[in-house]
C-alpha positions as CSV (number, residue, x, y, z in Angstrom):
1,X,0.9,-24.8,17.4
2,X,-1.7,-25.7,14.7
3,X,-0.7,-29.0,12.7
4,X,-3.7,-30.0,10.7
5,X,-5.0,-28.2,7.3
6,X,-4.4,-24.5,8.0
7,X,-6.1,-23.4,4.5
8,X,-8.8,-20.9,5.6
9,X,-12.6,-22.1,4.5
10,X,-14.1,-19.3,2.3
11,X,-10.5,-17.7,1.3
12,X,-11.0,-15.2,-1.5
13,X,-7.8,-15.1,-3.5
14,X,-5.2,-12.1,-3.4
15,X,-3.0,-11.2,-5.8
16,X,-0.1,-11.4,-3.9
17,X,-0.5,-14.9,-3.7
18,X,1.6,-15.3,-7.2
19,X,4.1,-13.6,-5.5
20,X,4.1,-15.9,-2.7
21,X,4.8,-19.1,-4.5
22,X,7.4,-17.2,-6.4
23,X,9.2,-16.7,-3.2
24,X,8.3,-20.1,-1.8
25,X,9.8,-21.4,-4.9
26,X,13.3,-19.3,-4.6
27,X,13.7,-18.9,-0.8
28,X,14.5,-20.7,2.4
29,X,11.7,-18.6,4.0
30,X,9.3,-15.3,3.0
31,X,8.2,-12.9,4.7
32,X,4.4,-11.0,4.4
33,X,4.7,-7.4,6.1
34,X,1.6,-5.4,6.2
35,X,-1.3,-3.0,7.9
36,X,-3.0,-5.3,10.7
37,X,-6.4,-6.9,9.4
38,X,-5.2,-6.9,5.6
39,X,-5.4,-10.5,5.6
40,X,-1.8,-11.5,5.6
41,X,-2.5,-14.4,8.0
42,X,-5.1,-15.7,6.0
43,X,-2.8,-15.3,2.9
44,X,-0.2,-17.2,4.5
45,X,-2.6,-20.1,5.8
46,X,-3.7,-20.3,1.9
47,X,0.4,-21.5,1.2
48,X,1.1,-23.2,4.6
49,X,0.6,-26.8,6.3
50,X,1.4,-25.7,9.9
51,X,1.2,-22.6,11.8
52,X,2.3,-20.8,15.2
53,X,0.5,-17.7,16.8
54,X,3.4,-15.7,18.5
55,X,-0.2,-13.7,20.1
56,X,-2.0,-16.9,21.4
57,X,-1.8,-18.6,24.4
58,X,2.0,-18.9,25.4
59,X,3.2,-19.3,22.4
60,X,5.2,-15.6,22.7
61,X,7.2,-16.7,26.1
62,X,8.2,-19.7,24.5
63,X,9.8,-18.0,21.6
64,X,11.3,-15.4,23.5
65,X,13.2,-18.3,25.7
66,X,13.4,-20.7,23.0
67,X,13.2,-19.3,19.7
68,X,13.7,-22.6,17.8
69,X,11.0,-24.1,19.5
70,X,8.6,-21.6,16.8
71,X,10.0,-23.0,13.9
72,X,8.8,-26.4,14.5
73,X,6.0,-27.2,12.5
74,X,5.4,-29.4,8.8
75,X,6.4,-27.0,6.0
76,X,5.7,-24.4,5.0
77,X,5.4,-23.4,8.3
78,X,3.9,-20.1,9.4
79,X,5.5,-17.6,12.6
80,X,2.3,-15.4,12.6
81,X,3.1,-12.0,13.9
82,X,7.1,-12.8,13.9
83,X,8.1,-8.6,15.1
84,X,7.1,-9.6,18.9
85,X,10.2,-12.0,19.3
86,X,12.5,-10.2,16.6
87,X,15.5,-12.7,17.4
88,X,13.7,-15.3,15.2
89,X,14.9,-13.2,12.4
90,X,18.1,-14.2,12.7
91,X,16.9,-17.9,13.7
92,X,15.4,-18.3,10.7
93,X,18.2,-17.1,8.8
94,X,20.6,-18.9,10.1
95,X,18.2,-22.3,9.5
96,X,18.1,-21.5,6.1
97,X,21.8,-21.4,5.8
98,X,21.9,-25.0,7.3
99,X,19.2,-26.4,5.5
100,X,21.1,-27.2,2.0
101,X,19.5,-25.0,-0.5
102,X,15.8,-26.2,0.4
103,X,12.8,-23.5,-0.3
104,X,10.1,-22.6,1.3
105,X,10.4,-23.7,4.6
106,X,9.0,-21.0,6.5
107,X,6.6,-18.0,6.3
108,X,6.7,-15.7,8.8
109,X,3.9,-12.5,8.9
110,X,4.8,-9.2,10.4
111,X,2.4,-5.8,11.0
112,X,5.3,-4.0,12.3
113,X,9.3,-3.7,11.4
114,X,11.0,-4.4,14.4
115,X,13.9,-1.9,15.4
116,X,17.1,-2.4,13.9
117,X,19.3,-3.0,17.1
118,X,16.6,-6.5,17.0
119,X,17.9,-7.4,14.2
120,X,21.2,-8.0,12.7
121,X,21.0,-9.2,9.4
122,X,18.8,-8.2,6.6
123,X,18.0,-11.5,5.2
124,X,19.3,-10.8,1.6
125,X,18.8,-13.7,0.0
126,X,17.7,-16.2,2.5
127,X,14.3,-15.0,2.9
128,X,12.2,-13.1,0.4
129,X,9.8,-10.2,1.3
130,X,6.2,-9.8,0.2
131,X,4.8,-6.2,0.8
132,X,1.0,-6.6,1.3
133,X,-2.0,-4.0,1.4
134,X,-5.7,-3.9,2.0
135,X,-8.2,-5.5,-1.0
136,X,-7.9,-3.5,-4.3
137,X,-11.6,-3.9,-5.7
138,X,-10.6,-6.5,-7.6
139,X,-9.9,-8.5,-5.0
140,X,-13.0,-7.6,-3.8
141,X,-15.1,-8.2,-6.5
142,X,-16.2,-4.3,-7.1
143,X,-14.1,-4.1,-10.2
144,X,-14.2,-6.5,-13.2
145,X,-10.0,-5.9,-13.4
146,X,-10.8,-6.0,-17.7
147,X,-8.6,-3.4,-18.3
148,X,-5.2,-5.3,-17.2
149,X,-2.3,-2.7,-15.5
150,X,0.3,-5.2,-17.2
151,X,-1.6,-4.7,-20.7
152,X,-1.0,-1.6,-20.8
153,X,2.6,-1.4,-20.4
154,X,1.9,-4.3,-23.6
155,X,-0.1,-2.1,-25.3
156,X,-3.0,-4.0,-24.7
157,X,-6.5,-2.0,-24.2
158,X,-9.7,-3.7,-23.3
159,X,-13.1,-1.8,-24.2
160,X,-15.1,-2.4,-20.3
161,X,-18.0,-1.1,-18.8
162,X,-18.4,-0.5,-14.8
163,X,-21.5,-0.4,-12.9
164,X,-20.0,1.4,-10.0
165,X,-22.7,3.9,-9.2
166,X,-22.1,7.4,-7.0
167,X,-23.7,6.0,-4.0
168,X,-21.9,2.6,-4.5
169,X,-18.0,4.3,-5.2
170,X,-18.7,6.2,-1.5
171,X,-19.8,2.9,0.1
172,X,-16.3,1.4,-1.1
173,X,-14.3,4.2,0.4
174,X,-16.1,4.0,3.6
175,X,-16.1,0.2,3.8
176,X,-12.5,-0.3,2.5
177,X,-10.6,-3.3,1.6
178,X,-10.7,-4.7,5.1
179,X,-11.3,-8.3,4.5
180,X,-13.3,-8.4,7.8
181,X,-15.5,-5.7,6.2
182,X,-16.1,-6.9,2.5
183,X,-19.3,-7.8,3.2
184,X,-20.9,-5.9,6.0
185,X,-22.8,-2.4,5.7
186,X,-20.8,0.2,5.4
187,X,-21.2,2.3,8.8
188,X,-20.4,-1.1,10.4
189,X,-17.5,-1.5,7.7
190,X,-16.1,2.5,8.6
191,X,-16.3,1.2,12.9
192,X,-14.0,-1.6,12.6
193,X,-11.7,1.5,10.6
194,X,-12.3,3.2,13.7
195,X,-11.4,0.5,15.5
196,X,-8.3,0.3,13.8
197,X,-7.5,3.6,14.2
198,X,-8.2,3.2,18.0
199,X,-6.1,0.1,18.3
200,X,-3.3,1.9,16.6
201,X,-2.9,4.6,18.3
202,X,-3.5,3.3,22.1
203,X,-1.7,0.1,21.6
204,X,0.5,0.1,18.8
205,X,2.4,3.3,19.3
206,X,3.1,3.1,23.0
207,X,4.3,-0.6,22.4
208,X,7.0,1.1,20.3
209,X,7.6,4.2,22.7
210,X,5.2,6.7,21.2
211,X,2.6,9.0,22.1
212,X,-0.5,8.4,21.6
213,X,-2.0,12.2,21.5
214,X,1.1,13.4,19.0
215,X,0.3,10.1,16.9
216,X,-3.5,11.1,16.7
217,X,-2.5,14.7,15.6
218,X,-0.3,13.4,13.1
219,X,-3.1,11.2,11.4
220,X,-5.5,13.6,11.3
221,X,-2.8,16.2,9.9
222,X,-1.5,13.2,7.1
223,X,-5.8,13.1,6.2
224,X,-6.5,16.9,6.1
225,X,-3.6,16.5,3.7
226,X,-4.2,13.4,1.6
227,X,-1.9,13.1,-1.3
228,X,0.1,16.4,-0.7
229,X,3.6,17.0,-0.5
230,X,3.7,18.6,2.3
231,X,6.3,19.8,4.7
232,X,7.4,18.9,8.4
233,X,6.9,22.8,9.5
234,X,3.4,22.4,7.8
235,X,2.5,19.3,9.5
236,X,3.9,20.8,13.0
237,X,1.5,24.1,12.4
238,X,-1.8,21.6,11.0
239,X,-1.2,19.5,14.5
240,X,-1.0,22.8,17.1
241,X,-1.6,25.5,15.3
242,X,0.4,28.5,14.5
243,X,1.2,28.8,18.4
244,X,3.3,25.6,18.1
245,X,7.1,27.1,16.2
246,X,8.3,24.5,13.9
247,X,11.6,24.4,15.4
248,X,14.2,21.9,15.0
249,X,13.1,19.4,17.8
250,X,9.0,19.2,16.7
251,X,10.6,18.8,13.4
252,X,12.3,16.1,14.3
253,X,9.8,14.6,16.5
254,X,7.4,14.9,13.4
255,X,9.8,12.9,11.3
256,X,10.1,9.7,14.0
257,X,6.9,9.5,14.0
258,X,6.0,9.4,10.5
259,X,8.4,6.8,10.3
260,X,7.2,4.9,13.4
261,X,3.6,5.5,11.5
262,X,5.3,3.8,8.5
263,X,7.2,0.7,10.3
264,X,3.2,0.1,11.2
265,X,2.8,0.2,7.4
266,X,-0.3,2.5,8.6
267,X,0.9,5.4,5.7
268,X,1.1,4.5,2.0
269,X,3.7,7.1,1.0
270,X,4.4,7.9,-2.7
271,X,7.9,9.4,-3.5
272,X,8.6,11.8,-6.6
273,X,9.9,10.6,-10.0
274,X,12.0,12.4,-11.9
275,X,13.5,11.3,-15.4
276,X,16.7,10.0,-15.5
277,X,16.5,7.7,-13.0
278,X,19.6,8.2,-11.3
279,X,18.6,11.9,-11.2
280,X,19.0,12.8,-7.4
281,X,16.3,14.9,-7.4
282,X,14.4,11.2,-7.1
283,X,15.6,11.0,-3.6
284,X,15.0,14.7,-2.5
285,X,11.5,15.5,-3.1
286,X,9.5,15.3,-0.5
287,X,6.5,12.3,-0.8
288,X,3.1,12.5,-0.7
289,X,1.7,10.6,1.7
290,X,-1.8,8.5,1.8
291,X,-2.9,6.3,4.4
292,X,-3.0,2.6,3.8
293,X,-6.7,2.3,3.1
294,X,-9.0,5.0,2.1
295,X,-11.5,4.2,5.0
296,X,-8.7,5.0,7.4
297,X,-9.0,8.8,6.3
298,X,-12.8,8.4,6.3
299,X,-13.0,8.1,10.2
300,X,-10.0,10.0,10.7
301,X,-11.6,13.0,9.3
302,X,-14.8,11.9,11.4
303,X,-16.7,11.9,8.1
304,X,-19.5,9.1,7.4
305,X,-21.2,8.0,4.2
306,X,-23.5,10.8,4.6
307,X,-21.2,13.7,5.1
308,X,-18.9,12.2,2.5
309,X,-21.7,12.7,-0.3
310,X,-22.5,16.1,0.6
311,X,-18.2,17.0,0.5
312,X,-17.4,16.4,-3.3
313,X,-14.0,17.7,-2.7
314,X,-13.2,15.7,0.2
315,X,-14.5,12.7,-1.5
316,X,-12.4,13.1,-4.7
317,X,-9.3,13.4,-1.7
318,X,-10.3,9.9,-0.2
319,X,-11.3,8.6,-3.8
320,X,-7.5,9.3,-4.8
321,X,-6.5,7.6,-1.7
322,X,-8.0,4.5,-3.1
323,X,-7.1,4.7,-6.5
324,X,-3.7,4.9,-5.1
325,X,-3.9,2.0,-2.9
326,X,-5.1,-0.2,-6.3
327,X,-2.7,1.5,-8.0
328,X,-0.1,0.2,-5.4
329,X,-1.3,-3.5,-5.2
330,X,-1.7,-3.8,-9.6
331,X,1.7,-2.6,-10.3
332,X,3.4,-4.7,-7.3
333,X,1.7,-7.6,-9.7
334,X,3.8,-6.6,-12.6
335,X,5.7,-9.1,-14.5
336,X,8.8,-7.3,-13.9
337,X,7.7,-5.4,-11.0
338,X,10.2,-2.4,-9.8
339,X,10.6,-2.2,-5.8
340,X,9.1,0.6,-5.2
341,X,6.9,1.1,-8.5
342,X,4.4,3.9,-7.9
343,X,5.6,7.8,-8.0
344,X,3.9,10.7,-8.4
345,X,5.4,13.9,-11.3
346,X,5.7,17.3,-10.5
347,X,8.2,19.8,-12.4
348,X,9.4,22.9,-11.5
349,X,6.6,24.7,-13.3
350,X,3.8,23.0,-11.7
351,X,3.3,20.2,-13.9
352,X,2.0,17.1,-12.6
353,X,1.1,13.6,-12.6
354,X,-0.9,11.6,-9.9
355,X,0.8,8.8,-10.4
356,X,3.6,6.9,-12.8
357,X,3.7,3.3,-12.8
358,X,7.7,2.4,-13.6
359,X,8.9,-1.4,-13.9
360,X,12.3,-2.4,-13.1
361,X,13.1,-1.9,-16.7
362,X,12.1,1.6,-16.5
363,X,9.2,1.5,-18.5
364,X,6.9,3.9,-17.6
365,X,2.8,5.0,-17.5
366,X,1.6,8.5,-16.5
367,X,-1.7,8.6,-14.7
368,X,-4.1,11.3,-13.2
369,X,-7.1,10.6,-11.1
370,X,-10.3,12.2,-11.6
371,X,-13.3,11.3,-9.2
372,X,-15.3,12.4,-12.5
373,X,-15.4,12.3,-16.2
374,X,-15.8,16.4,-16.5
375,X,-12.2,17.3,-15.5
376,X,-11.1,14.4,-18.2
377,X,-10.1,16.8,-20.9
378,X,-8.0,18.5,-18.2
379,X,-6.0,15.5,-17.0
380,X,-5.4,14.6,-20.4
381,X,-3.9,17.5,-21.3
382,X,-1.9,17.5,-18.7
383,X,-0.5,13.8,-19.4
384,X,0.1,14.7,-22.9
385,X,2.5,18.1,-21.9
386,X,4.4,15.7,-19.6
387,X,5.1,13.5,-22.5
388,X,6.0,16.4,-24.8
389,X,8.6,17.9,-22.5
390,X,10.6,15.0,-21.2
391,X,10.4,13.7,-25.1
392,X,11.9,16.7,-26.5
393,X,14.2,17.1,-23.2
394,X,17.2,15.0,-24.7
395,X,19.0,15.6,-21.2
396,X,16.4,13.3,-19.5
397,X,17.9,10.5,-21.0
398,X,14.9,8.1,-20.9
399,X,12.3,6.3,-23.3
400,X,8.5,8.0,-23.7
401,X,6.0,6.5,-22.2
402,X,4.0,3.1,-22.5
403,X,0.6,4.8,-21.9
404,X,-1.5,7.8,-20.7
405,X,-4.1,7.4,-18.4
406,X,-7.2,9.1,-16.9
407,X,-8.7,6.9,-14.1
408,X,-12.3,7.8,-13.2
409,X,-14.5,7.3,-10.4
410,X,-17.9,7.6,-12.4
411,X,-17.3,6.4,-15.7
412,X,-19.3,3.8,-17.4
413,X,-17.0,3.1,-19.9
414,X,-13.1,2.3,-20.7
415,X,-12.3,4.3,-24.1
416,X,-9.0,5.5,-25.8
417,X,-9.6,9.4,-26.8
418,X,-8.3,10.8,-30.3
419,X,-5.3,11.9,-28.9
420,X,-4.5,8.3,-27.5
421,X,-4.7,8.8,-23.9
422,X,-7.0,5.9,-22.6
423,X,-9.7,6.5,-19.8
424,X,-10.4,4.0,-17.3
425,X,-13.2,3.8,-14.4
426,X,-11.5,2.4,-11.1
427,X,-14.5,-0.4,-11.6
428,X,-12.6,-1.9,-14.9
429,X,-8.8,-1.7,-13.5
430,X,-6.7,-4.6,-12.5
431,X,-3.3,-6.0,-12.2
């Protein structure tokens, strides 16, 4: 166990760190859940004054025997990698009954959910839960975040310019937001997302009772088929080919493993939004699903920077990816942030939205993504017969929208068009 100053040298801030402190200052304990390598360690070392490995040394064996023995440590104290002895779950639970109201005692960090049987209690209202992804490019310094997600839903526009280049918007979804990576070229940037990939598959998934081969099918069927909404029987044919019948066991075999791909918080998936929001039709449509970081589909489609230039429509594919994944990380930021805020529209007659941002007080934005600024008059006329139907549909039940949105990949400016709908390069977007 470490003791001294844990704060990392060279930390570049996230923006879940607001969210941190918020939890630090309402629960006994918090908990950061995300993809390996996102930085959630590092994160956690930024609020803590003591940590514990659970993957170092013997630290593991000595919390499986004696799981009180992890939570010793000056406060805030850090359980890195927590899921590998899942009883201290309930250990620190039950702590933070005992300890008399006090906050912030203990961070634990977790790249997995363990399985349910591990543990008993939820944790509702002891410990507080941060979700966290890869580095939006604000993070990483390759957007100048002027054009503020929250201002929007103020009705707040900033005038920006980005300097993101062709060549340069590639790069970023090759390299990803890999901490590890933010600085280094980007074919040595898309091999540690192969490592990833590698580690995943042939570590990860058999720890948890999986396949490897059917796991590797399944990602490379979920990046052929980035940001559709498509179904188990498709997946089952994309993974085997139409030898393989979709029948009711590889259908069900295709659904554990999506969600075992999810409890690895590998997939970023985005569920359907339909207007009012206690509509059930919210909880039947089937999500699209992306994976967690744009350079993830890269090497899963074997693709390079190279091939990636010379395969605009692929590129636009992994480009939504990543506009997804910022999308994801800015609207978790939001000052009244709903729990799952990001959906995607699509009505009955094809009509469709890449994204809609929703708070918890149902406010609501409509966004498409466009890789460029030609298919702009498109998108926006899509956006604006979305807002014309569910305004004059008095059934729906719910307010119009905050904004309209086009977000482009090559764009040099930010600019609100004549019929109000505002476009934004991904280089000028932030929380």
């Amino acid at each position: 166990m470490r003791t001294m100053s844990v704060v990392p040298v060279g930390y570049l801030p996230r923006i879940v760190d607001d969210e941190v402190d918020e939890c630090l200052a309402t629960y006994g304990a918090v908990e950061i859940a995300g993809a390996k390598w996102c930085g959630k360690t590092w994160t956690a070392r930024r609020h803590a004054k003591s940590i514990i490995y659970l993957d170092e040394g013997q630290n593991l064996d000595m919390a499986l025997s004696d799981p009180m023995a992890a939570l010793v440590g000056e406060h805030p104290h850090v359980i890195d990698e927590w899921q590998l002895a899942p009883a201290l779950w309930d250990v620190v639970r039950h702590e933070v009954d005992d300890a008399s109201g006090a906050k912030g005692l203990w961070i634990l960090t977790g790249s997995s959910t363990p399985a349910k049987d591990k543990v008993h209690h939820s944790g509702a209202g002891r410990i507080g839960r941060v979700r966290m992804l890869p580095m939006s490019l604000q993070e990483s310094g390759d957007s100048t975040g002027e054009v503020s997600l929250a201002a929007l839903f103020e009705g707040e526009f900033s005038y920006a310019t980005s300097s993101l280049t062709a060549g340069r918007l590639v790069s970023l979804c090759c390299r990803g937001g890999w901490p590890e990576a933010i600085d280094t070229k980007p074919a040595r940037a898309l091999r540690i997302a192969r490592d990833y990939v590698d580690a995943t598959i042939e570590q990860s998934i058999p720890s948890k009772g999986g396949n490897s081969d059917v796991a590797r099918r399944l990602l490379g069927s979920l990046a052929r088929n980035l940001g559709q909404a498509v179904t188990r029987k498709t997946v089952v044919r994309d993974m085997y080919g139409e030898a393989e019948s979709a029948d009711t066991a590889s259908l069900a075999t295709i659904s554990n493993y999506m969600a075992l791909l999810e409890s690895l918080y590998l997939v970023l998936p985005i569920r359907g939004w339909e207007p009012p929001a206690r509509s059930p039709k919210r909880f039947r449509t089937s999500p699209k699903r992306y994976l967690v970081d744009p350079s993830l589909a890269v090497s899963l489609l074997q693709m390079n920077e190279q091939s990636l230039k010379s395969d605009w429509q692929t590129l636009g594919l992994v480009f939504e990816n990543l506009c997804m994944r910022d999308l994801s990380v800015y609207a978790r930021a939001l000052p009244d942030a709903a729990r799952d805020p990001v959906h995607y529209y699509r009505d009955d007659n094809g009509l469709e939205a890449d994204a809609i941002v929703e708070d918890a007080a149902g406010r609501w934005g409509a966004i498409e993504v466009k890789l460029g600024e030609n298919k702009v008059e498109e998108a926006a006329g899509n956006l604006l017969r979305i807002r014309e139907k569910l305004e004059r549909n008095s059934l729906a039940r719910i307010r119009g929208p905050e904004f309209l949105a086009v977000l482009v990949g090559l764009g040099e400016r930010s600019y609100r068009r004549n019929d109000g709908v505002y476009v934004i390069p991904i280089g000028c977007l932030g929380r």
